[in-house]
C-alpha positions in Angstrom: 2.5 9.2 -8.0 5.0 8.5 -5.1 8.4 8.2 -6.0 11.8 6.3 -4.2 14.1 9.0 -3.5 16.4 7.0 -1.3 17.0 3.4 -1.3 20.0 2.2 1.3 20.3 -1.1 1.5 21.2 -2.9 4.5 21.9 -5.8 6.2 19.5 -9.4 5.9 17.8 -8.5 2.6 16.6 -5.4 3.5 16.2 -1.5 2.0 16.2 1.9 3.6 13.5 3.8 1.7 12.4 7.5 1.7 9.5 8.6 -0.8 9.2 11.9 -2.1 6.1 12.4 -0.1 7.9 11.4 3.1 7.0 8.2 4.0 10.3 6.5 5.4 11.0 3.0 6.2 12.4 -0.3 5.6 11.2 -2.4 3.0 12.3 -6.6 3.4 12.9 -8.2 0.1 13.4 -12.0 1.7 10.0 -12.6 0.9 10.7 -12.2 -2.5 13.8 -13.7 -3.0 12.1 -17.2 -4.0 11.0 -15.7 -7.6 13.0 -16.6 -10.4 13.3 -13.1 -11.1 14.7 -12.2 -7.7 17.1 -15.2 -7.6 20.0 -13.0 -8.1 19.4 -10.6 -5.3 20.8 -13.6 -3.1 24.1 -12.6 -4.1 24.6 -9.8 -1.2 27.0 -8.0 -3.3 24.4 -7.6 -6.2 21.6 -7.0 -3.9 23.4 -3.9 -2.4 23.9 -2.1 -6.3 20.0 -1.2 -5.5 19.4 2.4 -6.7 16.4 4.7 -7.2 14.4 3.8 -10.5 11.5 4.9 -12.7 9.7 5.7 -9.0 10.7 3.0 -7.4 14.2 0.6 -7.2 16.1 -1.3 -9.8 19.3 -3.5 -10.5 21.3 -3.2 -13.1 19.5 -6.5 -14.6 16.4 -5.1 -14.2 14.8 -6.7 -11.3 12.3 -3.9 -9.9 9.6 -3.4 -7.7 7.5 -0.2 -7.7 6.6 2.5 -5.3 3.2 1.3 -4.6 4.7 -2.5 -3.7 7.3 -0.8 -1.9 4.6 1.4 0.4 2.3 -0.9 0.9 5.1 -3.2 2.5 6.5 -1.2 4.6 2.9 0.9 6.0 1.6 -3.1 6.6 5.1 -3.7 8.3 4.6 -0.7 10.8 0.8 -1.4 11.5 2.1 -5.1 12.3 4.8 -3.5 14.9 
């Protein structure tokens, strides 16, 4: 399994990821954001405490997404470019 072994988070809701097989990009959490368990990513300074977790990224109130979500966002971003 693919694991997140970089997550930067930049500016407009969105993540700097590298995997551990390589694949590099940016992943866009606004899409998200409506969830009620993504409601406190809104606040910016929150959103940036994004780290590396169980193979994909986690907050410290355990908001998550996985590796696979994260992948398949970002490899359906780049074929859209």
């Amino acid at each position: 399994m693919d694991k997140i072994v970089k997550a930067i988070p930049l500016e407009n809701y969105q993540i700097e990821i590298e995997t551990s097989s390589g694949i590099s990009g940016v992943f866009d959490v606004k899409p998200y954001l409506g969830g009620s368990a993504f409601k406190e990513l809104v606040n910016e300074s929150y959103f940036r405490m994004v780290r590396p977790a169980h193979h994909g990224i986690a907050w410290p109130h355990d908001q998550d997404f996985s590796a696979d979500t994260i992948i398949w966002d970002i490899q359906n971003a780049q074929q859209g470019a």
